[in-house]
N, C-alpha and C positions, 0 to 999 in steps of 0.2 A: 504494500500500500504506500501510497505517497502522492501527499496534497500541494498543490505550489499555493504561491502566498493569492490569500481572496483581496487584497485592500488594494489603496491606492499608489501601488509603486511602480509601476510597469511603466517602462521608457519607448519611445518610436523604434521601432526596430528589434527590440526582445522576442518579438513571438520569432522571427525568422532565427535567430539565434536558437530559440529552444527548439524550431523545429530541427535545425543542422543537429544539434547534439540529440535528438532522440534519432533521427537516423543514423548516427553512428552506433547510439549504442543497440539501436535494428543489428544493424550488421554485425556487432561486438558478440548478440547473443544469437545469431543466427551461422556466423561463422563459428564457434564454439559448441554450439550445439545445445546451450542454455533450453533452452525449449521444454526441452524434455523432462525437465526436473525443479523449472523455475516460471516466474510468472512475476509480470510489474504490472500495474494499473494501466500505463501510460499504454499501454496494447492491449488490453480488455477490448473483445472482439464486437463488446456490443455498444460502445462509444463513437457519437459518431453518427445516428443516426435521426429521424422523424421522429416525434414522440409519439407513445401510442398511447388510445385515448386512457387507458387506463393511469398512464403517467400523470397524467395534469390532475387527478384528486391526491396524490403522494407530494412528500416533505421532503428534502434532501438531508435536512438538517437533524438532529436528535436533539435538539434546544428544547426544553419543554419534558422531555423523560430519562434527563437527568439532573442532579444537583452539586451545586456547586456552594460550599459552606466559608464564606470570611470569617477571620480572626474575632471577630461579635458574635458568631452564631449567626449570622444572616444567610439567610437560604436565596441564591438567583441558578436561572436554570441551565446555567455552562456558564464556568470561569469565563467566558469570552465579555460576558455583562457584567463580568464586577469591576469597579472603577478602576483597580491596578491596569488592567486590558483596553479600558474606554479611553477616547481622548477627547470625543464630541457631545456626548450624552452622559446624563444622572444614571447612579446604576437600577438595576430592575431589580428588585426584591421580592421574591414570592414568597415569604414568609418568613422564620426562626426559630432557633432550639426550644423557645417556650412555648410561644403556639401552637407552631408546627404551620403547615405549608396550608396558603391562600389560594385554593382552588377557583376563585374568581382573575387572580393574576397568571394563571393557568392555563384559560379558556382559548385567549388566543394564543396560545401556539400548538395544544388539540384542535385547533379548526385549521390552521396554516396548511394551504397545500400549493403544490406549482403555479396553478392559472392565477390564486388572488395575490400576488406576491410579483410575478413577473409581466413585465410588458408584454404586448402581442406579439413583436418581432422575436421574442423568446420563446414562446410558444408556439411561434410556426417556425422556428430555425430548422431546417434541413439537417442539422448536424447535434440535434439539440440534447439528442440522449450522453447524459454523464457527464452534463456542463453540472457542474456541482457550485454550492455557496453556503456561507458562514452567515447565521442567523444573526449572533452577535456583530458582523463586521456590519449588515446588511442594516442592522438598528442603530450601530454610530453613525454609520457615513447617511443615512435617508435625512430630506429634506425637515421632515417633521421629526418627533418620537412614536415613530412607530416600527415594529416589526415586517410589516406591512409594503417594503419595496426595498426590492432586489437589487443588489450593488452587482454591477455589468462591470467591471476593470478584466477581468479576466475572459471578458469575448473573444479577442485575439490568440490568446495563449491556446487557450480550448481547441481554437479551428487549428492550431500548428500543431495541437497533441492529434486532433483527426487526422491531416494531414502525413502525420509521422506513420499513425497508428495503420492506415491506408498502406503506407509503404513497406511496413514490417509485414504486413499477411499478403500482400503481393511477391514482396520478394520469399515468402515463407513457403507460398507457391510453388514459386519459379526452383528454388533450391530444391526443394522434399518431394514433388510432386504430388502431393497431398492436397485436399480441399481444404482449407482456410475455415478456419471458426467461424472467422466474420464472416465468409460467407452460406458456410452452415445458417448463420443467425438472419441474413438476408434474404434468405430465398428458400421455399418449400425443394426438397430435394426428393426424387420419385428414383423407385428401383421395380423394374420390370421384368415380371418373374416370366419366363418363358418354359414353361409346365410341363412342354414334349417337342418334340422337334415338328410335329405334327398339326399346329393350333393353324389357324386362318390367318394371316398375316393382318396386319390393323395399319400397316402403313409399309411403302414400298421396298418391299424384300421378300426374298423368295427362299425356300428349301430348296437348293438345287444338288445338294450332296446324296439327296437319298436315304438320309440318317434318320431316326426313329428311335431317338433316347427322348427316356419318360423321366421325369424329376423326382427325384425318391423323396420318402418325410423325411428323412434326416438332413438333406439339401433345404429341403421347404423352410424347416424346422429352424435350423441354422439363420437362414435368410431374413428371418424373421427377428431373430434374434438381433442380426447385423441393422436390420432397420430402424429397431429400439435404441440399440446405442450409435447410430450416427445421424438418428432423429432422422429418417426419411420414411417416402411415404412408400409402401406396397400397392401393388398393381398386378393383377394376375392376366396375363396373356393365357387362355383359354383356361378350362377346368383341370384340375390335378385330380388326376385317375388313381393316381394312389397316394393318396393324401387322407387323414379323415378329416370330413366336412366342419367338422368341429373350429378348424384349425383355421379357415377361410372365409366361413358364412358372410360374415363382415366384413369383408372386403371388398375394394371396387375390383370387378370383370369385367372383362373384355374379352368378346369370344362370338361368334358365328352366331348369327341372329336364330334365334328359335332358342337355343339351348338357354337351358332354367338357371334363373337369376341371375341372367345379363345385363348389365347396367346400361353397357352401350354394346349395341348389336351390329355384327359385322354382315357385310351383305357382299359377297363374292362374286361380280360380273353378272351377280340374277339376282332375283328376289324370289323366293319361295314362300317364307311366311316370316309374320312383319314382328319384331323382339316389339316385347311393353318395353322400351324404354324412351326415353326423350329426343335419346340422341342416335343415330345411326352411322356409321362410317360406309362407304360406297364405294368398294375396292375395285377399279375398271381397269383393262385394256385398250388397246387401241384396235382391237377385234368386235371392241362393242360400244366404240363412238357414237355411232347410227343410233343408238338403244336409251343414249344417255338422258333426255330429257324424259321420257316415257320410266325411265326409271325413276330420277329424280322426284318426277310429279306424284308417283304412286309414298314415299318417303315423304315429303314434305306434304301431305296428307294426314299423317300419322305420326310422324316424327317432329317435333320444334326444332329440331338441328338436323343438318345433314354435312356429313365429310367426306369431299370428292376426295379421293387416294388415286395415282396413276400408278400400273405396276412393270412399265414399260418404257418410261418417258425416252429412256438412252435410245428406243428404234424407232421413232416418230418421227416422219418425213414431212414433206411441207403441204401436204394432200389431207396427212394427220390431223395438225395446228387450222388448217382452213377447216376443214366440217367440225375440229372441237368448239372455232372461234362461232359458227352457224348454230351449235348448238347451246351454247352460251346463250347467244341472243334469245333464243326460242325457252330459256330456263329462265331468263330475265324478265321477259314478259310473265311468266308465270309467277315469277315471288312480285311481280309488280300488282298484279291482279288481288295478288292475297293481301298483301299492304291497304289497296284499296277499296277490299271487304275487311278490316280490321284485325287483320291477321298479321302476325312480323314475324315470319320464319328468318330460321338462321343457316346460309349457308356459306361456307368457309371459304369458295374462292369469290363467292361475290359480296358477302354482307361485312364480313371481318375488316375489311380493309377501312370502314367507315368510321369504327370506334378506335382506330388505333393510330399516333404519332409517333411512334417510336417502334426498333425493332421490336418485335413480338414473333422469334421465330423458334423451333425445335431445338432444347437446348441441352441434347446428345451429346455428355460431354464434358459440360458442366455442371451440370442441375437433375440430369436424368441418365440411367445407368440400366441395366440390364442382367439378370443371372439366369445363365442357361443352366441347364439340366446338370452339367459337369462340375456345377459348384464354384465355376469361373465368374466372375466378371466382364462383361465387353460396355464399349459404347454404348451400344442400342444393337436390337435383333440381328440388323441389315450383318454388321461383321463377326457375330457368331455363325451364322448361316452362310454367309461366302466361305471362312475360314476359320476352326475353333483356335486356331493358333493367335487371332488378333486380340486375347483376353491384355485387361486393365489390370485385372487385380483377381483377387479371389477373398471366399470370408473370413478367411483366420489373418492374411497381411494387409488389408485393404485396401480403396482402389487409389493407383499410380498411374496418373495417363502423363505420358512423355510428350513434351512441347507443346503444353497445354495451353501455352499462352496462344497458340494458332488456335482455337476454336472459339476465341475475341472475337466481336464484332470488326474490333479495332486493325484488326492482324487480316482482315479481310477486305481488299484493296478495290473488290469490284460493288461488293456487296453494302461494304459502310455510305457508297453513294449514290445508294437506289432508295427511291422513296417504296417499295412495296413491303411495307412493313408487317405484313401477312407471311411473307413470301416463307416456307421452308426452311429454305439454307439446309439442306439435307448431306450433313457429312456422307454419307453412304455413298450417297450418289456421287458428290464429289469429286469421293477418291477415285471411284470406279471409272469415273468419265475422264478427268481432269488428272487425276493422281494428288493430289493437293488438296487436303481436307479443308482448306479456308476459300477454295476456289471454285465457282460451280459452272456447269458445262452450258453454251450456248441454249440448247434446249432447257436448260432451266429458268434459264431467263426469261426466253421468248416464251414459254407457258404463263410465266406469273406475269409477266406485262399486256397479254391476251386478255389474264383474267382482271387484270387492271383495268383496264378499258373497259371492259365491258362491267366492269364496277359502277366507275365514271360515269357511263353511259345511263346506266340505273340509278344511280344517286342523284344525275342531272332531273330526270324524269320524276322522280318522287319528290324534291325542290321545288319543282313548276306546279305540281300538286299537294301543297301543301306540306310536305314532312322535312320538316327543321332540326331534325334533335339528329344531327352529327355532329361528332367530335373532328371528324377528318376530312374536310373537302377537297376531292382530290381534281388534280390542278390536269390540264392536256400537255404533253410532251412529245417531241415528234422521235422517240425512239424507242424501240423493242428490246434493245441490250443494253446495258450500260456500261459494257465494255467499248460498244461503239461511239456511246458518247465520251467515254473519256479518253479514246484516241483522240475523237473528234476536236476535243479541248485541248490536248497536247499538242495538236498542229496547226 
């Protein structure tokens, strides 16, 4: 533990100072290997962040349930309020050895919490979790005598300990190849149990091996195990045949429409019969283009969601891309219809792109992981099923993916400057296409800027008739790749 000073001494330039010496000592305990067996405040993975709303009824301080006794027997509630510590204020006295303690000079600091105490720019600071403050500094230095407003001298120093704090579990990353606390603490982390080699694929990848390993309980069991202590979430890619039910009931599934207690039902180039669930996934070829609306239309009947999947995009000619972009229009028309009989389905190459400004793409890699049958770890399905050889990790050492800084938005040169913040970004494909997991293949482009338009095109139309409520107005652009365009800029 360790507090820096709350008062008013902080010179022009100190926070950049503090921040240079906690990145050295990043490095001091990162080159050493401190890590392992130690821990300073100044890195606590959860500083640094939004407040949640639970935070703004909380104290930072313990002023108020503890005592502090002067040489008279006078009782105030931290040494910090008796006059030897003051230098602006009469000291607070909540009682003495012969009375005992004034439960009215008490009240307020059992009522004190973050919001009545701080300004609003404190309260919505981006970075505001673990800005900590001194109840006593906070009562010298206020305008009046009150408890009641929050001494800010230490706003600066805070943002260079985030700043620091940032660079220690980035580089903590880059070194160990491990996931970062902080980012544990940021972000929900999903592991994808892949039950037999046999399940309906839920997103593009295929069993091409022939393999036909089933997930034993003691794999299950483990798995489970591993998701409790690294706080992520489970996900069952299809049912576990030999598993007891006991073990799963509660759990989200994923698994080929019709079969019992499917959350979200997978529907493979047909529709036989329709899963109770909300949401459907619509795993197509480019064999059943022609099919795609009549498919759709029967799903989006029944279904409030629908996820178009391609399971082919790498052999899609240009014949492909025209009758998909034909049938787009003609699916377009159709959630337009339902919009204006009071209906707002949801579909993933056309409706998503409306609520979203920023990446929101498949975060294979980072955020989401995979355990096949073997008790390995991979990415996601797609490279256990090319190869079991491309595992991450496994459940007794856990997961290690090598140059993980590549599967960045940042580290991706085509991708950080496309507005299709829907789009994919499908490492699988990727590699497959391109070799280069941060890179993706002209056809993945030209699909998601297809389904852009034709976004655009629906959002314009629902604009003209009244429907307002988008977060994302997407703008005309005269290109299909953005690799094209930023040739086009570099010449």
């Amino acid at each position: 533990s360790a507090n820096v000073v709350f008062e008013d001494v902080w010179q022009e330039g100190d926070d950049m100072i503090m921040e240079q010496q906690l990145r050295e000592l990043a490095d001091y305990i990162l080159e050493k290997e401190l890590w392992k067996e130690y821990s300073v405040r100044f890195f606590d993975p959860n500083i640094g962040n939004p407040l949640e709303p639970e935070d703004l009824s909380r104290n930072f301080c313990g002023a108020g349930k503890m005592l502090a006794v002067d040489t008279q027997g006078n009782f105030s509630p931290c040494v910090r309020f008796l006059s030897v510590s003051l230098s602006n204020r009469p000291t607070i006295m909540i009682g003495n050895a012969d009375e005992g303690i004034n439960n009215d000079k008490l009240r307020p600091f059992h009522a004190l919490d973050l919001v009545s105490q701080s300004l609003p720019e404190c309260v919505n600071c981006e970075v505001a979790s673990g800005c900590n403050w001194c109840q006593g500094c906070n009562y010298d230095l206020a305008e009046t005598t009150t408890i009641y407003e929050r001494a800010t001298y230490l706003c600066k120093i805070h943002k260079a300990t985030v700043r620091a704090n940032k660079y220690f579990w980035n580089e903590f990353e880059k070194k160990t190849g491990l996931i970062s606390k902080r980012k544990k603490k940021n972000h929900r982390f999903y592991l994808y149990f892949i039950t037999s080699d046999t399940i309906t694929p839920h997103c593009s990848y295929k069993n091409l091996r022939g393999t036909n390993e089933v997930m034993s309980e003691e794999v299950f069991r483990k798995g489970i195990a591993f998701c409790k202590k690294e706080n992520m979430i489970p996900v069952l890619l299809g049912k576990p045949v030999s598993v007891d039910e006991n073990l799963y009931n509660e759990l989200l599934l994923i698994d080929e429409s019709g079969a019992e207690n499917t959350e979200i039902g997978i529907y493979n180039n047909q529709i036989e019969k329709i899963a109770e669930s909300e949401i459907g996934i619509l795993l197509f070829g480019r064999q059943n283009i022609a099919k795609l609306f009549s498919m759709v239309q029967i799903l989006l009947n029944q279904n409030k969601r629908v996820n178009l999947v391609i399971e082919d995009l790498q052999n899609w000619n240009q014949d492909d891309f025209e009758q998909y972009d034909e049938q787009l229009s003609i699916i377009s028309e159709f959630v337009y219809s339902l919009y204006i009989n009071g209906k707002e389905p949801e579909i993933n190459v056309l409706t998503d792109l409306w609520e979203v400004k920023e990446m929101k793409n498949c975060e294979a890699g980072r955020y989401s992981y995979a355990l096949a049958p073997n008790g390995k770890i991979y990415v996601c399905p797609g490279f256990y099923f090319e190869n079991s050889e491309n595992a991450v990790g496994d459940l007794e050492t856990g997961i290690h993916v090598k140059n993980a800084k590549l599967y960045e938005l940042e580290r991706a040169p085509i991708c950080k400057t496309c507005d299709v913040f829907n789009c994919e970004r499908c490492k699988f494909q990727n590699v497959k296409t391109t070799g280069e997991i941060n890179t993706p293949s002209r056809n993945q482009c030209l699909l998601h800027h297809i389904q852009r338009n034709a976004s655009m095109i629906l959002q314009k139309k629902l604009i003209e008739n009244g429907f307002c409520n988008f977060e994302n107005i997407i703008k005309e652009i005269d290109y299909l790749d953005p690799l094209d365009h930023i040739l086009k800029t570099k010449n």
